[in-house]
Backbone atoms as SQL, in Angstrom:
CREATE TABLE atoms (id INTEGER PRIMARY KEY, chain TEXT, resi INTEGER, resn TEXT, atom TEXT, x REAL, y REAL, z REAL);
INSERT INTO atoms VALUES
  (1, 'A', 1, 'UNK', 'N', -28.389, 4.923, 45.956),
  (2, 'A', 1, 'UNK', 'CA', -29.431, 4.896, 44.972),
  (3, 'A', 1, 'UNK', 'C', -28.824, 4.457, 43.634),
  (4, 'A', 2, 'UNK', 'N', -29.601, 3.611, 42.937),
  (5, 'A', 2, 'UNK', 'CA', -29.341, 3.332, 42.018),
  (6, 'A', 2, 'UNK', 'C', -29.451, 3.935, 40.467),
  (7, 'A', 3, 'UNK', 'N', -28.826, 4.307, 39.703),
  (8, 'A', 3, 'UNK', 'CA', -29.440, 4.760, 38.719),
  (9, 'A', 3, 'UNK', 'C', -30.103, 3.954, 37.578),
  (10, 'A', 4, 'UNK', 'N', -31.203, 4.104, 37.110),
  (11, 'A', 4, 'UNK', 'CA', -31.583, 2.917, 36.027),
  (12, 'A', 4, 'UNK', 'C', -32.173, 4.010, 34.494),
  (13, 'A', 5, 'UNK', 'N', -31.456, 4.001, 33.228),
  (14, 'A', 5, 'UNK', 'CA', -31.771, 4.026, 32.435),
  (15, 'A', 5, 'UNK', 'C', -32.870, 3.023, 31.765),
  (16, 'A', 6, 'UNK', 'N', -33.859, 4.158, 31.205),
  (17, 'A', 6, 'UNK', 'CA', -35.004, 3.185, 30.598),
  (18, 'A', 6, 'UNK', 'C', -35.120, 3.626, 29.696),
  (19, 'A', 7, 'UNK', 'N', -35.425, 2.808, 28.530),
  (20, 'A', 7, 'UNK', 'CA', -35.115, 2.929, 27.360),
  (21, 'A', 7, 'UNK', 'C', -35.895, 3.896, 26.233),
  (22, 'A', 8, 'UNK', 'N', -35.644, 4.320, 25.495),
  (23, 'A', 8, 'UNK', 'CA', -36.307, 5.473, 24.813),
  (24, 'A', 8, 'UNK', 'C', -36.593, 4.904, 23.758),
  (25, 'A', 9, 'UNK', 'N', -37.725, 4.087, 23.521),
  (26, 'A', 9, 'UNK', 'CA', -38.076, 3.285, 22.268),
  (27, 'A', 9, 'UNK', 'C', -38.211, 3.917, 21.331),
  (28, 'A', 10, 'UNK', 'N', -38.057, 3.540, 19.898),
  (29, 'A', 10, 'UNK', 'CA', -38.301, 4.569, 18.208),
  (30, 'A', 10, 'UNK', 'C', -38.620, 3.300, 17.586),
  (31, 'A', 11, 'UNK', 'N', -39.124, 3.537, 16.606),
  (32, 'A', 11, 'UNK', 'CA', -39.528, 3.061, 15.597),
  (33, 'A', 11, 'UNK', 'C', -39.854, 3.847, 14.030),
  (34, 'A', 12, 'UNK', 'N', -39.388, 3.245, 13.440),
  (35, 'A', 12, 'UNK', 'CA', -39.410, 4.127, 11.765),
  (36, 'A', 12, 'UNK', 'C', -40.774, 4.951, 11.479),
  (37, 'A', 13, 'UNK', 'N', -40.437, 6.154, 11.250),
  (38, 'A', 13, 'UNK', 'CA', -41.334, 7.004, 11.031),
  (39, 'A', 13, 'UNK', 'C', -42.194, 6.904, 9.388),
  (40, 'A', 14, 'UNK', 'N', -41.114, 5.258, 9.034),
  (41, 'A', 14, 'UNK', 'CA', -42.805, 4.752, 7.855),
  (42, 'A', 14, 'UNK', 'C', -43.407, 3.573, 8.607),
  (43, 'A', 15, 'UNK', 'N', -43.311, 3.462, 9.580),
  (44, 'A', 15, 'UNK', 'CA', -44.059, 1.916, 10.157),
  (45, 'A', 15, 'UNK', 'C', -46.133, 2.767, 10.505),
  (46, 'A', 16, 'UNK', 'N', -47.050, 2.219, 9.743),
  (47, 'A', 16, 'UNK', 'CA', -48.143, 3.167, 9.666),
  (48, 'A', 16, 'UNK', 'C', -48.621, 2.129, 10.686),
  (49, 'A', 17, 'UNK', 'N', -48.320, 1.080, 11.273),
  (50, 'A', 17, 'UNK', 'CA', -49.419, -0.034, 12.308),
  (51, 'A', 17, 'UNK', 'C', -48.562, -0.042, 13.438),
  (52, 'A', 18, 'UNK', 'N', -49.422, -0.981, 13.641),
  (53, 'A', 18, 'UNK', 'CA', -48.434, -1.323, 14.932),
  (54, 'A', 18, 'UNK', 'C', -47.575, -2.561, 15.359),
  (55, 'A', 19, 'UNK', 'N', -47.505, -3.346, 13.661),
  (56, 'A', 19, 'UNK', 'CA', -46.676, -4.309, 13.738),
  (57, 'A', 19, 'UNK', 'C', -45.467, -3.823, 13.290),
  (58, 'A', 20, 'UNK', 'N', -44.695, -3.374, 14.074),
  (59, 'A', 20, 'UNK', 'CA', -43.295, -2.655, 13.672),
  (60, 'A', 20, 'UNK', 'C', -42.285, -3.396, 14.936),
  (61, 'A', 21, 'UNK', 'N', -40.982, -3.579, 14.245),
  (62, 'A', 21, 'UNK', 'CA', -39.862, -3.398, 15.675),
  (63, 'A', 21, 'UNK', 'C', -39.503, -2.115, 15.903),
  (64, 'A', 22, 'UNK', 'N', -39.312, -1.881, 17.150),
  (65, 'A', 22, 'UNK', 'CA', -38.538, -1.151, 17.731),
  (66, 'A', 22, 'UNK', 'C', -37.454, -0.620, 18.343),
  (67, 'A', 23, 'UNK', 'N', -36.542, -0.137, 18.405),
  (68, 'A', 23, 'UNK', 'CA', -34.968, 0.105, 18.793),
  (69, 'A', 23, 'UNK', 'C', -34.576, 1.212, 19.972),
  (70, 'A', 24, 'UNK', 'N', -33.876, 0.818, 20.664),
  (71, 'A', 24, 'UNK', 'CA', -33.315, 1.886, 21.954),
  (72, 'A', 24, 'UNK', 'C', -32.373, 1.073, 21.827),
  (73, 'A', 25, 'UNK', 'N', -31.670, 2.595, 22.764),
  (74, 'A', 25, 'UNK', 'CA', -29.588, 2.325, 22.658),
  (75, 'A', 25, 'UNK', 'C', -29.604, 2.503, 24.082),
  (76, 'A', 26, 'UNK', 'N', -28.905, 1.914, 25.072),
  (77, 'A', 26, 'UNK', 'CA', -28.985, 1.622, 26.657),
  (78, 'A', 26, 'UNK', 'C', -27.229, 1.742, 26.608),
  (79, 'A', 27, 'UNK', 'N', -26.678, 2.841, 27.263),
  (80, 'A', 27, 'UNK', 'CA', -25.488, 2.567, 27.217),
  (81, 'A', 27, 'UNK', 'C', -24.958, 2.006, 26.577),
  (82, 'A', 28, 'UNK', 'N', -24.244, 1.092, 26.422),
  (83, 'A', 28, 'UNK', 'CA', -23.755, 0.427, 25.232),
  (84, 'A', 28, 'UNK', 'C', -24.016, -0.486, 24.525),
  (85, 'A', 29, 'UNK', 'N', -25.366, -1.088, 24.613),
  (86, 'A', 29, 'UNK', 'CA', -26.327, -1.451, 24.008),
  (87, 'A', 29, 'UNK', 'C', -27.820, -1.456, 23.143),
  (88, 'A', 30, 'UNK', 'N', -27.591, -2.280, 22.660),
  (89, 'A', 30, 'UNK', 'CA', -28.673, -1.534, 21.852),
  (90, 'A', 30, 'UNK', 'C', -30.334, -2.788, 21.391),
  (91, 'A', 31, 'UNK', 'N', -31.175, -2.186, 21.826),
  (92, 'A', 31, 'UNK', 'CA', -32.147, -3.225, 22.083),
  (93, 'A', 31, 'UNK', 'C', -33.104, -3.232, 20.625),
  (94, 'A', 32, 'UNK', 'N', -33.498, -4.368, 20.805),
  (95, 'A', 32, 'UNK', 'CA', -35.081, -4.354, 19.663),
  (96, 'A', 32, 'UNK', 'C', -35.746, -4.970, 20.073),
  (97, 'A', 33, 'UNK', 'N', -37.236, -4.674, 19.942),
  (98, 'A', 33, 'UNK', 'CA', -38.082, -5.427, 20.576),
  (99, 'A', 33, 'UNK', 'C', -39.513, -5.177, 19.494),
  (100, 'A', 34, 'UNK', 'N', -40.174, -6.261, 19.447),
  (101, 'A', 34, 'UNK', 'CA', -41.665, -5.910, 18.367),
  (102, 'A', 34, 'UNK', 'C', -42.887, -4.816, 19.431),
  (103, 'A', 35, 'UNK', 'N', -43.229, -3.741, 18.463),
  (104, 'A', 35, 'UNK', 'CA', -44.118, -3.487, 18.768),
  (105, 'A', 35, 'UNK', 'C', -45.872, -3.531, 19.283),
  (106, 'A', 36, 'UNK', 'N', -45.657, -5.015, 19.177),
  (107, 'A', 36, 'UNK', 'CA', -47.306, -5.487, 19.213),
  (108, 'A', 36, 'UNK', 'C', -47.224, -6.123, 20.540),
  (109, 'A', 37, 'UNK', 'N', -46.068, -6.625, 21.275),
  (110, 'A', 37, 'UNK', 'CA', -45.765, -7.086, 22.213),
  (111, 'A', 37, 'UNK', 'C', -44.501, -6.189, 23.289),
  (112, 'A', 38, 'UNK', 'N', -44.461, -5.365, 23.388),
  (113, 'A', 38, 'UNK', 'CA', -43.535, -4.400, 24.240),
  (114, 'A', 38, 'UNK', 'C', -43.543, -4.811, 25.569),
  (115, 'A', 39, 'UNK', 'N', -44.422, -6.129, 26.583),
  (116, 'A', 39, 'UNK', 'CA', -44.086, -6.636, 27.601),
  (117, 'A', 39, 'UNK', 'C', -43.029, -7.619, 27.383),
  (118, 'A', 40, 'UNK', 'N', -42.579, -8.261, 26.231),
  (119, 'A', 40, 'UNK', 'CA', -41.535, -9.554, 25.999),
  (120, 'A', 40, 'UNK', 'C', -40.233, -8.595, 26.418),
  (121, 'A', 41, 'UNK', 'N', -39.375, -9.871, 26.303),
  (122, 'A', 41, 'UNK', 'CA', -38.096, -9.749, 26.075),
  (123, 'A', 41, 'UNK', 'C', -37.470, -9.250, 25.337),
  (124, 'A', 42, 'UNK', 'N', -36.579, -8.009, 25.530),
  (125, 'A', 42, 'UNK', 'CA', -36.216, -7.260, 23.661),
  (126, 'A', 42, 'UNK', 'C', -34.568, -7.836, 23.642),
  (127, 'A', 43, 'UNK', 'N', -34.128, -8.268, 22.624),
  (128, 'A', 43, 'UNK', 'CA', -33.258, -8.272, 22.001),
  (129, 'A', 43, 'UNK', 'C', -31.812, -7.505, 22.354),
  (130, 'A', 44, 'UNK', 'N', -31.093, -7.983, 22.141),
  (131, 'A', 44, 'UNK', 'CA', -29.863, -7.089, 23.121),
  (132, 'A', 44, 'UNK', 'C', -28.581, -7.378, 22.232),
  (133, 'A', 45, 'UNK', 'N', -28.302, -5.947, 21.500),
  (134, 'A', 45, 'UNK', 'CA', -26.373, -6.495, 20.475),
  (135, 'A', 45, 'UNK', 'C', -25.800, -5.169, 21.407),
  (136, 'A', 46, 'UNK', 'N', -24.441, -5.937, 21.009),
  (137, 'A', 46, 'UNK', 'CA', -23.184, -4.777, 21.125),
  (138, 'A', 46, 'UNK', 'C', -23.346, -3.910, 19.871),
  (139, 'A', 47, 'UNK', 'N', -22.438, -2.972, 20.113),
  (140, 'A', 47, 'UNK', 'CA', -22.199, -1.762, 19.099),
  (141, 'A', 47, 'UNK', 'C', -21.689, -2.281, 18.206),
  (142, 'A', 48, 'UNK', 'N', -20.904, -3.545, 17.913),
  (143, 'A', 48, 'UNK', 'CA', -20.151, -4.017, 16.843),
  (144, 'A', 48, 'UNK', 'C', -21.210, -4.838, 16.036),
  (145, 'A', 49, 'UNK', 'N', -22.107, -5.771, 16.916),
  (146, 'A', 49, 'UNK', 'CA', -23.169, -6.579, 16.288),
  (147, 'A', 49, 'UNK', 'C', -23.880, -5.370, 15.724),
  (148, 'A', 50, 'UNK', 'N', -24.379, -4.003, 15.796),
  (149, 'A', 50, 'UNK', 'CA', -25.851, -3.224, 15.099),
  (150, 'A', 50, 'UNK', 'C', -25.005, -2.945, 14.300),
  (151, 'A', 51, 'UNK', 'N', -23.602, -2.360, 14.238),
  (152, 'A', 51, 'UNK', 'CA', -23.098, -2.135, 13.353),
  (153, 'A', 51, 'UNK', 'C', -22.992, -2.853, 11.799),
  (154, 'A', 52, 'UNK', 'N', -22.496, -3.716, 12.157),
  (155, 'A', 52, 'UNK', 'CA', -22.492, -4.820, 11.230),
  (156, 'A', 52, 'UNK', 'C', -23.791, -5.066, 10.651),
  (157, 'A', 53, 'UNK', 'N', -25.047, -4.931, 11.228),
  (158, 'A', 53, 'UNK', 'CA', -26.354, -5.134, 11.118),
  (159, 'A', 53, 'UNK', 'C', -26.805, -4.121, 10.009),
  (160, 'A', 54, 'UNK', 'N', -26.310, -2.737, 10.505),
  (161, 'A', 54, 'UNK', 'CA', -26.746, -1.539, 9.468),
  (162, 'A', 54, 'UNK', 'C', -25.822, -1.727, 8.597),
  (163, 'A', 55, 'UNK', 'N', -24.544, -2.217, 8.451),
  (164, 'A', 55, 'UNK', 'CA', -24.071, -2.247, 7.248),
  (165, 'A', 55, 'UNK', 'C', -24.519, -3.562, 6.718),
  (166, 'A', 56, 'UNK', 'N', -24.979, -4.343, 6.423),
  (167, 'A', 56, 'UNK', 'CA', -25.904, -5.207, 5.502),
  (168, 'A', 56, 'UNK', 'C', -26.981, -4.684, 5.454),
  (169, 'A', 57, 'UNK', 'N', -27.791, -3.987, 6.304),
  (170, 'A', 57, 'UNK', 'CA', -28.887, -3.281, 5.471),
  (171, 'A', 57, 'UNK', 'C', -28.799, -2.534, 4.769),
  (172, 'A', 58, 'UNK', 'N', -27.820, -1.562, 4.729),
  (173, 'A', 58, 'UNK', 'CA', -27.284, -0.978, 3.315),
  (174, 'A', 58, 'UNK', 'C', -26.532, -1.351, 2.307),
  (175, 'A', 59, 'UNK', 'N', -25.948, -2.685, 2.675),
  (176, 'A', 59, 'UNK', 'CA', -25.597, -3.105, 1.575),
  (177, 'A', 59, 'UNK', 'C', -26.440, -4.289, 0.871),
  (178, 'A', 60, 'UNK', 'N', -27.351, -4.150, 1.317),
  (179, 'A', 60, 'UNK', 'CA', -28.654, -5.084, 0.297),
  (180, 'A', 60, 'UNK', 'C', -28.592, -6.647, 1.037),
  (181, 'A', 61, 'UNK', 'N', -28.270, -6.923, 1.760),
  (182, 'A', 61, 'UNK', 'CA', -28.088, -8.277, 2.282),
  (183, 'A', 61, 'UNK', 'C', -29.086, -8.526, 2.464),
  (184, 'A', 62, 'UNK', 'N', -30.229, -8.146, 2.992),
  (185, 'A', 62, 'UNK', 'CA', -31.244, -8.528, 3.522),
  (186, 'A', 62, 'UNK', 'C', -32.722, -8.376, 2.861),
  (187, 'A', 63, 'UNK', 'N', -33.059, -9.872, 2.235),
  (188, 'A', 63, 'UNK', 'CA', -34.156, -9.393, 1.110),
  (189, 'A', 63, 'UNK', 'C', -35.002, -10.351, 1.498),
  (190, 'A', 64, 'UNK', 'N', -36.416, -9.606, 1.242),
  (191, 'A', 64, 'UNK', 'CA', -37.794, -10.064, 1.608),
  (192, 'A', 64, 'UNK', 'C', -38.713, -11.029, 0.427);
């Protein structure tokens, strides 16, 4: 038997719609996928890629 982890989706507890992304960590990965569409394809980094990811979001890199 196989074991299959499935993913435990979150999303920010300020996202008030339902156009939000979403994030799960799969073993050593870590997924995102948009909330308005949760049948697509989600997104897939290593621990070094989110890393790097949350540190430019805290360090202001990323402006709207």
């Amino acid at each position: 038997m196989v074991e299959i982890n499935v993913p435990a989706w979150r999303k920010s507890s300020r996202c008030g719609t339902s156009t939000c992304v979403e994030v799960a960590k799969v073993d050593d990965q870590y997924m995102i996928r948009d909330s308005k569409n949760p049948e697509a394809a989600a997104l897939s980094f290593t621990k070094a890629e989110w890393d790097a990811f949350v540190e430019g979001v805290t360090a202001g890199e990323f402006r709207f």
